[in-house]
N, C-alpha and C positions, 0 to 999 in steps of 0.2 A: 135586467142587469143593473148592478148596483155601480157607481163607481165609489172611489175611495182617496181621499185626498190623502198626500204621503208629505211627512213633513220633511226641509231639506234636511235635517240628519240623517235621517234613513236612504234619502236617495245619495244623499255624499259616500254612503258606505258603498252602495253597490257600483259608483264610482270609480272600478280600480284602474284603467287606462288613461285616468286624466295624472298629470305631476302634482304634486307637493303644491304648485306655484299656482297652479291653474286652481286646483280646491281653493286655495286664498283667496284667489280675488272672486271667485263666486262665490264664496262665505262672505268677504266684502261687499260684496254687494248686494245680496239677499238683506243685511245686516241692512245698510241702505235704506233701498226702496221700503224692508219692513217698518224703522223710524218714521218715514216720512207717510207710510199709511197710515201708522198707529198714531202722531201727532196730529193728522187731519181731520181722522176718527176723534180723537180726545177732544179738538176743537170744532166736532159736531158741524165738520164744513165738508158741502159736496165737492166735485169733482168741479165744479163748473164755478163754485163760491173762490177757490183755489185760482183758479184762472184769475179770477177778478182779480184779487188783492197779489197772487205774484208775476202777473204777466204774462204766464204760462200756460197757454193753450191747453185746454181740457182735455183733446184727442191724446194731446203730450202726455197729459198728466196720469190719463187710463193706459198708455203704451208704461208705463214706468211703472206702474203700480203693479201690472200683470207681467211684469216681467221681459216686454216685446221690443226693448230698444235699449240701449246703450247708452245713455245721455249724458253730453256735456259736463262738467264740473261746473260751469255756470249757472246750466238748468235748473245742477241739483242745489245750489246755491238760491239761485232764484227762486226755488221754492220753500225750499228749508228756514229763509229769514222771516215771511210773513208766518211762519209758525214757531219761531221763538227756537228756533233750533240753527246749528251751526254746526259744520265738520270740525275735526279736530286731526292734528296729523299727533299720534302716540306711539311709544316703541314697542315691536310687535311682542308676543309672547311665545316663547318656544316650548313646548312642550316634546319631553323624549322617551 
């Protein structure tokens, strides 16, 4: 048996019982944790290199990246600056 990874487009479609509101912030936050994978990767640092330089517990940093927790705006602060990255608050975009 194969499996088959689905990317979150295709599962937001099959999505229909969640609101408008609820897509957003899991769009937000997929958006998220994916930055902060893709900057760690880019700076060729493990899981555990990451801890070192933001404080931030490895075990943390594998529940965030796989999707398994919730985290702080702190956390994700605390992790995002030793990678040269920062949130930004923008106005949203509506599409009709």
């Amino acid at each position: 048996m194969s499996s088959k990874l689905t990317s979150w487009r295709d599962m937001k479609k099959k999505m229909t019982s969640l609101s408008q509101e609820e897509l957003d912030e899991i769009d937000l936050k997929v958006q998220i944790v994916g930055e902060i994978l893709k900057a760690r990767q880019e700076e060729s640092l493990t899981q555990r290199a990451l801890e070192e330089i933001s404080g931030v517990k490895q075990p943390m940093i594998a529940r965030i990246e796989g999707g398994d927790t919730d985290p702080q705006l702190s956390t994700v602060i605390k992790i995002l600056r030793p990678l040269g990255k920062k949130l930004a608050v923008v106005d949203m975009e509506y599409s009709d």
